[in-house]
C-alpha positions in Angstrom: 10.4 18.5 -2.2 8.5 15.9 -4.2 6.7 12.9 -2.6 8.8 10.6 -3.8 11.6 12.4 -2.4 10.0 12.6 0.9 9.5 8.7 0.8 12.9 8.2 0.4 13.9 10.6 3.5 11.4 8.8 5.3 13.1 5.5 4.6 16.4 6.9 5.8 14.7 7.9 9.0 13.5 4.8 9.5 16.6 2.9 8.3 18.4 4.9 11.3 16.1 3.8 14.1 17.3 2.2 16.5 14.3 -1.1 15.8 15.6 -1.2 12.5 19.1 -1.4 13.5 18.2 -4.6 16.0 16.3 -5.9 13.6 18.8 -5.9 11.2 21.4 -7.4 14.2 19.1 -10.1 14.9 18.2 -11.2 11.3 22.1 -11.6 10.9 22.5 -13.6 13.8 19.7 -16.0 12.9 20.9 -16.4 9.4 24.3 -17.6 10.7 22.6 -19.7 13.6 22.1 -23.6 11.7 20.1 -24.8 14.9 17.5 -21.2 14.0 17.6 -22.0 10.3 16.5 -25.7 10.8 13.8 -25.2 13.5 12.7 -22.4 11.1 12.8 -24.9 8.1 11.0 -28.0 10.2 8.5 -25.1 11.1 7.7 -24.1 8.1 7.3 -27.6 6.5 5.1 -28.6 9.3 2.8 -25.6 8.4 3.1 -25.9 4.7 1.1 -29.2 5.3 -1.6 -28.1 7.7 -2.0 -25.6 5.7 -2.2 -27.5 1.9 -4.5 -30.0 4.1 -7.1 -27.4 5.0 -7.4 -25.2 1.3 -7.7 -29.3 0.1 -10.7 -29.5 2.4 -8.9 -32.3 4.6 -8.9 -32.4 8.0 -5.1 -32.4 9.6 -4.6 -35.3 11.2 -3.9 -35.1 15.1 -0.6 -36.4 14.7 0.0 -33.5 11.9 -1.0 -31.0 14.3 0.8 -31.9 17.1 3.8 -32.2 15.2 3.2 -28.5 13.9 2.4 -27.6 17.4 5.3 -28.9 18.5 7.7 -27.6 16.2 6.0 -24.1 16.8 7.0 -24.8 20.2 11.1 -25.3 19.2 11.0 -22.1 18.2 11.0 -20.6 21.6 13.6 -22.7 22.5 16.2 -20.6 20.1 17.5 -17.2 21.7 17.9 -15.7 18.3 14.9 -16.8 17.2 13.3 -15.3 20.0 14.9 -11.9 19.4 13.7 -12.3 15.8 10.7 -12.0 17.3 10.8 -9.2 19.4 12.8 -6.9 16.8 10.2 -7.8 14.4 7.6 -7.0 16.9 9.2 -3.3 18.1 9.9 -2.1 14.6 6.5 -3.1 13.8 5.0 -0.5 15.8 7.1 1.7 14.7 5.8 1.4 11.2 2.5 1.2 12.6 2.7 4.7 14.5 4.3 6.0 10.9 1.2 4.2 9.0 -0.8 6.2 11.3 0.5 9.5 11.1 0.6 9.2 7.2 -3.2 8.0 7.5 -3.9 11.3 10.1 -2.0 13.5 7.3 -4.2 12.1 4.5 -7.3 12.9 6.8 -5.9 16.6 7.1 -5.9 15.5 11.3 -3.3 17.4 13.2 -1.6 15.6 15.8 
């Protein structure tokens, strides 16, 4: 078996875990969630313009960040979002732990 071809069972394996498999769940849900989509949407705005405002070399205003604060704030407010967050977070370290055993592999570690 080639690399590639181990890559691709890799991906398989990790398409059939169960983080991917929430993560995939939750995405769904948040896509079909308006309220997520437009507290994701303000969110995003909001830091669009602290951060254009600081690679300018201007200072945010504190009205700016509090708005941005604020908005991050919504975000916890939305169950969906907030299991975005976790899937995200759990399949995450997942890849993390494969990252690692890759890296140990490359090092010629054993486990």
């Amino acid at each position: 078996m080639n690399i590639l071809e181990k890559a691709k069972e890799l991906g398989r394996e990790l398409y059939n875990t169960e983080e991917y498999q929430r993560l995939q769940e939750v995405t769904k849900k948040v896509n079909e969630d308006s309220d997520a989509l437009q507290l994701l949407q303000s969110f995003k705005e909001a830091q669009h313009t602290i951060q254009f405002l600081q690679q300018t070399g201007v200072q945010p205003t504190e009205e700016q960040i509090a708005d941005y604060q604020n908005k991050r704030k919504n975000l916890e407010s939305n169950l969906n979002l907030l299991a975005y967050r976790k899937a995200t977070e759990d399949f995450y370290a997942v890849m993390k732990q494969v990252n690692e055993a890759i890296s140990a592999g490359i090092e010629g570690k054993e486990d």
